[in-house]
C-alpha positions as CSV (number, residue, x, y, z in Angstrom):
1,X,76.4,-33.4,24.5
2,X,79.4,-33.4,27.1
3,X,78.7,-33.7,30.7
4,X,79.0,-31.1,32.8
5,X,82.4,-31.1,34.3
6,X,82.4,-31.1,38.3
7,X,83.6,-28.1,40.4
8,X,86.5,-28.5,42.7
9,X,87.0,-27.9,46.5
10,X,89.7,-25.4,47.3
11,X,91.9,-28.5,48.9
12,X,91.5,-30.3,45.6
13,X,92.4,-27.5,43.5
14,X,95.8,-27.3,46.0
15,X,96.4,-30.9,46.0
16,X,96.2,-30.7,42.1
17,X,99.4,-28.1,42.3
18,X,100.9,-28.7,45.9
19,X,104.0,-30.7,43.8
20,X,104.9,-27.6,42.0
21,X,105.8,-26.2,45.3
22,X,108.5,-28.5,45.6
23,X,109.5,-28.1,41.8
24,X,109.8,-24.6,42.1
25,X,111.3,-24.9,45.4
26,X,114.3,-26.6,43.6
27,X,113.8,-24.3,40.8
28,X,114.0,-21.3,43.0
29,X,117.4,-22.4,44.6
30,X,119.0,-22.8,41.5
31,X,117.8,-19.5,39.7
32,X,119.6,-17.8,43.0
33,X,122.6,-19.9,42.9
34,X,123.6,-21.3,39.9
35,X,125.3,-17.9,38.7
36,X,126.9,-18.5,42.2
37,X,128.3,-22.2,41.7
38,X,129.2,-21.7,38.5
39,X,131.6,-18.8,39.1
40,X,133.0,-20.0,42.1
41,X,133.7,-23.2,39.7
42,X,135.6,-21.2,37.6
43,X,133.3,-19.8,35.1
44,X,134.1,-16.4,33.5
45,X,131.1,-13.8,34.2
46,X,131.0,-13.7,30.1
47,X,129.9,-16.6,29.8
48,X,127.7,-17.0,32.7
49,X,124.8,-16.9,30.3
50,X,126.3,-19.7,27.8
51,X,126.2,-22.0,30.5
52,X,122.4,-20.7,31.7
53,X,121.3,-22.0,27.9
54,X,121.3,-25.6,29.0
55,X,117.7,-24.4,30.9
56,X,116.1,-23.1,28.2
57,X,117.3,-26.1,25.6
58,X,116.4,-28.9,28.1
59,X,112.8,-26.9,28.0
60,X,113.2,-26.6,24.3
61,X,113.9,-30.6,23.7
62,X,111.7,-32.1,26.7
63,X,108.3,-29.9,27.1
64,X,106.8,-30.8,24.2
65,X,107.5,-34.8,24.0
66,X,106.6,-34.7,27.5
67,X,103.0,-33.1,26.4
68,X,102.7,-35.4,23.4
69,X,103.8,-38.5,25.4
70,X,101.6,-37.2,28.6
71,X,98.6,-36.8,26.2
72,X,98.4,-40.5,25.2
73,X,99.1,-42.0,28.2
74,X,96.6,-43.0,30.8
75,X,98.1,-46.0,33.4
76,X,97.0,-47.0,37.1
77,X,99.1,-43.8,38.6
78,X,97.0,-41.8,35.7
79,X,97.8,-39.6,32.6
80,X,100.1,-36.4,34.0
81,X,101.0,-38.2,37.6
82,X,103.5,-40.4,35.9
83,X,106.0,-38.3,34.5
84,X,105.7,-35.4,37.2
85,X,107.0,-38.3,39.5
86,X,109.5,-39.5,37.4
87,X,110.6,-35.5,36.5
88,X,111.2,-35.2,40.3
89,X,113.1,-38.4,41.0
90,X,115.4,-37.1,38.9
91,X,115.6,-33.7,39.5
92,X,116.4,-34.6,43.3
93,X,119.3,-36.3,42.0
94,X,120.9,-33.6,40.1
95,X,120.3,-31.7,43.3
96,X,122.1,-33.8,45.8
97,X,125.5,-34.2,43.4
98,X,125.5,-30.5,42.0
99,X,126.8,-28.9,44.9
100,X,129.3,-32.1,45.3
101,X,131.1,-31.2,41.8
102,X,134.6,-30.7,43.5
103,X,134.1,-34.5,44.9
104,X,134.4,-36.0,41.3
105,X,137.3,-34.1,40.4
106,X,139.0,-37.4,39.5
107,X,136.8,-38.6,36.8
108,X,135.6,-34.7,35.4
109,X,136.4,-31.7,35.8
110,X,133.9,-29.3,38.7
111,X,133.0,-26.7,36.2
112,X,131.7,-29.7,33.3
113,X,130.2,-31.6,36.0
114,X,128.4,-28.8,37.8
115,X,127.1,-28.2,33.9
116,X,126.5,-31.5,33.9
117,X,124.2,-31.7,37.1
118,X,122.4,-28.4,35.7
119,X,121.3,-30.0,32.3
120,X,119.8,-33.2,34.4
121,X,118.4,-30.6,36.7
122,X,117.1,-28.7,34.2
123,X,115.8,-31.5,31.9
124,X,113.9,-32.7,35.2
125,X,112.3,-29.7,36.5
126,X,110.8,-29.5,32.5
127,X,109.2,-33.1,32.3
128,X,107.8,-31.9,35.5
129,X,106.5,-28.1,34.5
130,X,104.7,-29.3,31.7
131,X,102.5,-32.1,33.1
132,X,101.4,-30.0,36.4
133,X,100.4,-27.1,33.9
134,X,98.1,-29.1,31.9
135,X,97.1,-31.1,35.0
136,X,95.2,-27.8,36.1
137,X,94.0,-27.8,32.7
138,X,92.7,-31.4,32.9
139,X,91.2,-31.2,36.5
140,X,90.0,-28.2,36.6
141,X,86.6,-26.8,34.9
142,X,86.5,-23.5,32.2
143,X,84.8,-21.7,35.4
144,X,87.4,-22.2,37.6
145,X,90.4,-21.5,35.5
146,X,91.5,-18.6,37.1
147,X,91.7,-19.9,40.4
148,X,93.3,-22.8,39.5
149,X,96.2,-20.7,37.6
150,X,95.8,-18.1,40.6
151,X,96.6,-21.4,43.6
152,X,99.1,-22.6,41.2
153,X,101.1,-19.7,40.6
154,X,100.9,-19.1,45.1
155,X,102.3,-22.4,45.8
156,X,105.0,-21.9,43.5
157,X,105.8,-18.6,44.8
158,X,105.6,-19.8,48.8
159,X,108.5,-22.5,47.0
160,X,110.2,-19.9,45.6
161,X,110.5,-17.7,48.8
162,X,111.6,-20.5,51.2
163,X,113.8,-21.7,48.1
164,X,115.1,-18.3,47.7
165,X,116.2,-18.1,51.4
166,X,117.0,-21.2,52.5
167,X,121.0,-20.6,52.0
168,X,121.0,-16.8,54.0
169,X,119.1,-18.6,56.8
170,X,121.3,-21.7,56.9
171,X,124.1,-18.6,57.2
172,X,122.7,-16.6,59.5
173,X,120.9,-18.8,61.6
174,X,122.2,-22.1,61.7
175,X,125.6,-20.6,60.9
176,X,127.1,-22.4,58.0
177,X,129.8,-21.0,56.3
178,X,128.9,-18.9,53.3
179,X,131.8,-18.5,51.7
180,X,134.2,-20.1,49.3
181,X,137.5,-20.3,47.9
182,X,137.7,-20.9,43.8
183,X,136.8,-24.2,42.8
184,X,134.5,-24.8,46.0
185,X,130.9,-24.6,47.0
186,X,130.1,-22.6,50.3
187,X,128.5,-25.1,52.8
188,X,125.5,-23.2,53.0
189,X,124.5,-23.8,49.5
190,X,125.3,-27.6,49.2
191,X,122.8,-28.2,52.4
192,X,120.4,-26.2,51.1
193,X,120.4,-28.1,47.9
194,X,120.1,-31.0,50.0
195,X,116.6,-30.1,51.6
196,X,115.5,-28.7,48.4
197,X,115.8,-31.9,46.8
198,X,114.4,-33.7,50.4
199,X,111.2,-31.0,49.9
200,X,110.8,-31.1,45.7
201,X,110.1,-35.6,46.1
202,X,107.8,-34.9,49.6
203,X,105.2,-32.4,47.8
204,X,104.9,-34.4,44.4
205,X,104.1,-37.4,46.1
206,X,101.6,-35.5,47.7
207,X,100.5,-34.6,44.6
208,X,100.5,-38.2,42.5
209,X,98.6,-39.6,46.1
210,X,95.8,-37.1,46.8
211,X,94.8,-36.2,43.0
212,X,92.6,-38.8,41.0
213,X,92.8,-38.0,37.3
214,X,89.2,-38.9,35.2
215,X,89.8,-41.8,33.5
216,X,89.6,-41.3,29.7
217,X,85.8,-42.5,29.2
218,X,85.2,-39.5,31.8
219,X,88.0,-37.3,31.0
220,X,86.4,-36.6,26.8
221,X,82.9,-36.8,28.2
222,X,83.4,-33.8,30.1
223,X,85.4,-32.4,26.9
224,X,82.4,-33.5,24.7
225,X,84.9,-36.2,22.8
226,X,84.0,-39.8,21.9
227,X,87.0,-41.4,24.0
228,X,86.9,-44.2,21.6
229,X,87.8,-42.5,18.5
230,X,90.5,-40.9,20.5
231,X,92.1,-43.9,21.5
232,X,91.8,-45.4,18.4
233,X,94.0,-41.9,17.2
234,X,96.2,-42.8,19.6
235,X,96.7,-46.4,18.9
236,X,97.9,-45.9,15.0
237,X,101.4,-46.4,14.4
238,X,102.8,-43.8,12.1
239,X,106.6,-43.3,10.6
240,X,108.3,-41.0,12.3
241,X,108.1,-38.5,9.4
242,X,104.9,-38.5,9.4
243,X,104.7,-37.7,13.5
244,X,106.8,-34.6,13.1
245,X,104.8,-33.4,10.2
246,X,102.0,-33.3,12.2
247,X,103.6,-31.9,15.0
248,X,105.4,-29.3,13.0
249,X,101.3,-28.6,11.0
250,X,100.4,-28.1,15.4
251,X,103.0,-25.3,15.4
252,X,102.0,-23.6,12.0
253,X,98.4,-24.2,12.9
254,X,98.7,-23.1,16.4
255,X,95.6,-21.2,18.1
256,X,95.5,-17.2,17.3
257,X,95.8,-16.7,20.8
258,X,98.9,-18.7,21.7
259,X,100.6,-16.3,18.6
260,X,99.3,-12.9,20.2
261,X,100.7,-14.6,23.9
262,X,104.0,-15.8,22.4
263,X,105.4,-11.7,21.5
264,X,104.9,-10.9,25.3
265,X,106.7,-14.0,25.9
266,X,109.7,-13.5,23.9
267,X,110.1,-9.8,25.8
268,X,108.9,-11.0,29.3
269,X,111.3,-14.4,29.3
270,X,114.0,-12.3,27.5
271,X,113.9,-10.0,30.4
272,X,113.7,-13.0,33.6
273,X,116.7,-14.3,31.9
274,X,118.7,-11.3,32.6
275,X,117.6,-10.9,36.0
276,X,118.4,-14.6,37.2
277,X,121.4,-14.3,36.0
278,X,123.1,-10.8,36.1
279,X,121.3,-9.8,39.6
280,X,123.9,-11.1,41.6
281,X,126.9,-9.9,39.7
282,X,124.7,-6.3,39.4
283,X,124.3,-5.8,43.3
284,X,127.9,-7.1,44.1
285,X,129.6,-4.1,41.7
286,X,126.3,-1.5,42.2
287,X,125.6,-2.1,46.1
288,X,128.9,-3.6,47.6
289,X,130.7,-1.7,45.7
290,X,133.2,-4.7,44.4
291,X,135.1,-3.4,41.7
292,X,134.2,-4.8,38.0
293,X,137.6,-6.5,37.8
294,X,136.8,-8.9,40.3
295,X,134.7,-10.7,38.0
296,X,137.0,-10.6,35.3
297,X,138.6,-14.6,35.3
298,X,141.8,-13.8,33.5
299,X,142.1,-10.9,36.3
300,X,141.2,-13.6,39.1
301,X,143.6,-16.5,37.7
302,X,147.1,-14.0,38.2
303,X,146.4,-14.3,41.6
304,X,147.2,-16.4,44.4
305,X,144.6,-16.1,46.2
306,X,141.4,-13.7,46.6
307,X,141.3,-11.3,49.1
308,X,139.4,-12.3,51.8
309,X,137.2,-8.5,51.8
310,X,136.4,-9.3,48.1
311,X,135.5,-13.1,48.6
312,X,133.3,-11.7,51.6
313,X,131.0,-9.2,49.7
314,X,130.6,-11.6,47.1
315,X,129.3,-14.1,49.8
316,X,126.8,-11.6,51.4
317,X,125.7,-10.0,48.1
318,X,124.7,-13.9,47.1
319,X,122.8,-14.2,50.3
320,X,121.5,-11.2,49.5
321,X,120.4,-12.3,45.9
322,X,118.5,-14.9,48.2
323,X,116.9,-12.6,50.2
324,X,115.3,-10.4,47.3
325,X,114.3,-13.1,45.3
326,X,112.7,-14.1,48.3
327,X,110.9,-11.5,48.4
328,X,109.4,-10.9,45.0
329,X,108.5,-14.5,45.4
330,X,106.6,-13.4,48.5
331,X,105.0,-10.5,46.6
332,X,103.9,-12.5,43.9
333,X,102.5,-15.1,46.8
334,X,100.5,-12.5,48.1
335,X,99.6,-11.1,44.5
336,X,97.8,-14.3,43.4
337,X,95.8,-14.3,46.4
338,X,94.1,-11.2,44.5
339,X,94.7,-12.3,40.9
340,X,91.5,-14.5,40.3
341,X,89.3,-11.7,41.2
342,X,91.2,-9.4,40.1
343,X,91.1,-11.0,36.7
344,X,87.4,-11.7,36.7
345,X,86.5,-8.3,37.4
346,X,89.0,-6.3,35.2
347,X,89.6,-8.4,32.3
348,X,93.1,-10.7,32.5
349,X,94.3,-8.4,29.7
350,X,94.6,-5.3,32.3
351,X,95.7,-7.6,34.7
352,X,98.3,-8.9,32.8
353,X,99.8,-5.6,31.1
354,X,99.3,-3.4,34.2
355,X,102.0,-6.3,36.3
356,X,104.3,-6.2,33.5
357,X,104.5,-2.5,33.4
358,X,104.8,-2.7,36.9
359,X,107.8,-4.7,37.4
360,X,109.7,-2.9,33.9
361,X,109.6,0.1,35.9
362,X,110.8,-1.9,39.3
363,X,114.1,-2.9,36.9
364,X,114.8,0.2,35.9
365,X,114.5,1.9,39.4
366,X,117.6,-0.9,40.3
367,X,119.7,2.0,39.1
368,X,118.6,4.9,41.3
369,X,119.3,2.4,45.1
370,X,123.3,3.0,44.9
371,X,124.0,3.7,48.6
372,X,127.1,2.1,50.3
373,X,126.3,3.1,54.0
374,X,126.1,0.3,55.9
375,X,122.5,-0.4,58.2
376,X,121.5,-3.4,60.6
377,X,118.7,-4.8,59.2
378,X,116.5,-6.8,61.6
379,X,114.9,-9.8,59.5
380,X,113.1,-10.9,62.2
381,X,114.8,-14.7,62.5
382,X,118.4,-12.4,62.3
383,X,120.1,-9.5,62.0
384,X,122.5,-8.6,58.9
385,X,124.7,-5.6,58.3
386,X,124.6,-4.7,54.4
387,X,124.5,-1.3,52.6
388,X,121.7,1.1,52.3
389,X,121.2,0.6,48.7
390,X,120.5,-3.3,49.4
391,X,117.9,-2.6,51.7
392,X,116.3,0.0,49.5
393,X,116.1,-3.2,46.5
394,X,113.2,-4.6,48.3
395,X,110.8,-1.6,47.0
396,X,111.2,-2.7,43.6
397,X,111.1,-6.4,44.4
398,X,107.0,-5.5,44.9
399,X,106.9,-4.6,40.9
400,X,109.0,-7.6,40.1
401,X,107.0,-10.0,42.3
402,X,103.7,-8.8,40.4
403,X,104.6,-9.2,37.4
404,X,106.2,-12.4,38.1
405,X,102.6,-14.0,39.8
406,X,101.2,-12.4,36.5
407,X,103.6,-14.0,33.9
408,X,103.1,-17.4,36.1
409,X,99.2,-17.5,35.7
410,X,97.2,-15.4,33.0
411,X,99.1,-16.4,29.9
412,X,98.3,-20.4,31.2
413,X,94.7,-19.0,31.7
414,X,94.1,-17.1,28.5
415,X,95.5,-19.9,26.9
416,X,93.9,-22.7,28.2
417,X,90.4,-21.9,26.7
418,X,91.8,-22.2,23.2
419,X,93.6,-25.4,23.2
420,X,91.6,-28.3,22.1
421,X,91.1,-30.9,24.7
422,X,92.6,-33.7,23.2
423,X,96.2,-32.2,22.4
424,X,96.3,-29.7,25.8
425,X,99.7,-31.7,26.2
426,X,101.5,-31.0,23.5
427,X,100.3,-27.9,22.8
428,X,101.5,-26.6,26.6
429,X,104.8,-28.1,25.5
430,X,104.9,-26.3,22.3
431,X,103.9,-23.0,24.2
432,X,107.0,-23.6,26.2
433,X,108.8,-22.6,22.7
434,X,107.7,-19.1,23.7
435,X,109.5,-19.2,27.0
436,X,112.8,-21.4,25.9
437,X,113.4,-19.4,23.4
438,X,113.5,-16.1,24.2
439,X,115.7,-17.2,27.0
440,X,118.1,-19.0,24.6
441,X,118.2,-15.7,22.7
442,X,119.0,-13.7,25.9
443,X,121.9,-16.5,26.7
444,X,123.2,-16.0,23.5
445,X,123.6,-12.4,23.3
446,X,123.3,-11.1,27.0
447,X,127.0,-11.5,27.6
448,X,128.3,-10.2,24.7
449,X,125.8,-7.3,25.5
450,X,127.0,-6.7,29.1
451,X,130.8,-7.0,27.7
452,X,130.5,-4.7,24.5
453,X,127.7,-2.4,24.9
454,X,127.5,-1.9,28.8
455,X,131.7,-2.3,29.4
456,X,130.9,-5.1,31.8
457,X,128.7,-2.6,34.1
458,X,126.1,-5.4,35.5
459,X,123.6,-2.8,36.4
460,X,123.2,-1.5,32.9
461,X,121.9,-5.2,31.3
462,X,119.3,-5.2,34.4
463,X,117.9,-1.9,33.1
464,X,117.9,-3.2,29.8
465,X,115.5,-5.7,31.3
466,X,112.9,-3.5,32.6
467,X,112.9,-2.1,29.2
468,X,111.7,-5.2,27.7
469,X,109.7,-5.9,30.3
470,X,108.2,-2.4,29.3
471,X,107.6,-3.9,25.9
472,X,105.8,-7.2,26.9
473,X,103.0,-5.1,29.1
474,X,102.6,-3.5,25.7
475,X,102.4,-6.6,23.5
476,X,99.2,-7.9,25.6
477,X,96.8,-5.2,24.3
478,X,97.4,-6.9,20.5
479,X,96.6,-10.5,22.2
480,X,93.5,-12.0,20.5
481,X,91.6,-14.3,23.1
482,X,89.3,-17.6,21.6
483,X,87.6,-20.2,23.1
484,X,87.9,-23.8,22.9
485,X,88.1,-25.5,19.6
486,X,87.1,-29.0,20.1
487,X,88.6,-31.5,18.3
């Protein structure tokens, strides 16, 4: 018989997550700038999403020997500790050179290097993601897996709104430039990838010295495992063929649950794809009003120079990418404040397909906010002039912030229960399958999508999202939820 795992203090369960704050906080700044970088680097808006693969692939490769390798270690800095600090040393690195790509144009190209910075980034950020989610798995008791999903899906949101912002308020407060020429990177965005990277290394350490992982002896006791027959598993040396059998016999013998969770993940992931990376592109030519050629490279490259109108809406429909990804972040902040209880008290089923619903519908409604008349909006730390139809996006950035919180906690929360306790790792590595490749799907066909079926219209692939969106709240009903199978 097991022991009875302890309960956590609130301020345990935070320390347990506070890292991801910073990982997301990185995260965040990318997902709102990348499209940016890269285009301003050269890239044609086609192939915007062949470039975006590299995040999904890295997730692909890394999550699950991260999980594997995270499940048999245990050292003096612990068992998950280790590789989230090593996934954030790293990441900080990508972040400090990205936005320097021009710099190296002696040895590489910008545009290769900038892709270059994103893979390390992106293979970073995953040896990070995967550890801090089975972390919460590992520190936190069955009774208390809500709110332990719930905190860790509102500290990644408060990352991803400062994240989000950071480059409009380095605009429009501090007053760095936010503009750039082709082949540069606006100041803005280089010093805000700067303190991204300065935040990302501050919380993990706060995170690897204020959490104490069990010790194995401890950690199987409260899973009701003999921790010496585990770590006599883990001490036989096997072929390498014989490894990837058994991981490929995990995958075909994955838990019923993590099947039923992986459909809403293919049309959920499919759908976050096409926001992060069309959103900017979609308000530019919807809101501003910036004509489709204008992100048509062969168009771009017969001229001398880009008007300096043009180059300006792009620049202030960016920050304004910022400042509604900001705020979804903030709604879903705000949203897993609720989500625990709401969860308990409802079911996490009608929790889950009720946010997804919700933020399909917030896609679609993108359409119906075309207004070109220009407002002053008072933001409280500055004041911006931008058309109607930019101020009206922040309505459906409540939908999109909903079902983001949602999509961030309860399928890590149905899931956990299932997962047995000596192969949590790996298995939340293999789960990431359901989230890379959906997304490596959506990067391989999104673009010839937007080029051949909506005529390069941006605004028609982000309704195409809410669709799918649609058909992931859908897809939770048929989600069969088990219990733990120990091992």
């Amino acid at each position: 018989m097991g022991k009875q795992q302890p309960q956590l203090s609130f301020w345990q369960v935070w320390n347990v997550s506070f890292g991801f704050l910073g990982v997301q906080f990185g995260f965040a700044l990318q997902n709102a700038n990348v499209s940016r970088i890269l285009s301003d680097l050269g890239a044609d808006p086609h192939q915007l999403s062949f470039f975006w693969i590299v995040a999904p692939l890295m997730g692909l490769i890394v999550q699950p020997f991260v999980g594997a390798a995270s499940d048999r270690t245990w050292n003096r800095m612990g068992r998950r500790t280790p590789f989230i600090f090593a996934g954030a040393i790293a990441a900080a690195i990508g972040m400090f050179l990205m936005p320097n790509a021009p710099l190296f144009v002696a040895f590489v190209a910008p545009m290769i290097f900038g892709v270059l910075m994103l893979a390390l980034m992106d293979a970073s950020f995953n040896v990070c993601f995967q550890p801090f989610r089975a972390l919460v798995s590992d520190m936190v008791p069955a009774s208390q897996r809500n709110v332990g999903y719930s905190v860790q899906s509102l500290l990644i949101n408060i990352g991803a709104v400062v994240g989000s912002l950071l480059p409009f308020l380095l605009t429009n407060v501090i007053g760095l430039d936010n503009t750039a020429q082709q082949g540069e990177v606006a100041q803005s965005v280089m010093w805000a990838f700067y303190i991204g990277a300065t935040v990302l290394l501050g919380t993990v350490l706060w995170t690897v010295f204020r959490t104490k992982e069990y010790p194995p002896e401890q950690y199987y006791a409260y899973k009701g495992m003999d921790a010496a027959q585990v770590a006599k598993q883990n001490a036989e040396s096997k072929p390498v063929l014989e490894r990837l059998k058994n991981f490929f016999a995990l995958v075909i013998h994955m838990p019923v649950t993590m099947r039923g969770l992986a459909v809403t993940q293919f049309f959920s992931w499919f759908s976050l794809f096409i926001m992060w990376v069309y959103t900017t592109n979609a308000i530019t030519q919807h809101i501003w009003g910036v004509d489709k050629k204008w992100f048509d490279q062969s168009f771009l490259s017969s001229l001398d120079a880009i008007p300096l109108e043009i180059v300006a809406a792009k620049g202030a429909a960016g920050d304004w990418v910022g400042i509604i990804f900001a705020a979804y972040s903030l709604f879903a902040a705000i949203f897993s404040i609720f989500l625990a209880k709401l969860a308990d008290k409802i079911g996490r089923k009608v929790v889950y397909a009720s946010a997804l619903a919700l933020g399909g519908i917030s896609y679609i409604s993108f359409m119906f906010f075309q207004d070109l008349t220009p407002v002053d909006v008072n933001l409280l730390f500055t004041q911006v002039t931008v058309p109607m139809g930019a101020l009206y996006l922040l309505l459906p950035m409540v939908g999109v912030g909903i079902a983001w919180a949602a999509i961030l906690a309860m399928p890590y929360a149905m899931l956990a229960g299932s997962l047995p306790a000596d192969k949590t790792g790996i298995y939340m590595g293999i789960f990431n399958f359901t989230i890379a490749a959906p997304q490596i799907l959506s990067a391989l066909t999104a673009g010839l999508i937007l080029k051949y079926v909506f005529d390069n219209v941006a605004i028609n692939i982000i309704a195409l999202a809410g669709v799918l969106m649609l058909c992931a709240a859908i897809s939770v009903f048929f989600v069969k939820e088990t219990e733990r199978q120990e091992a």
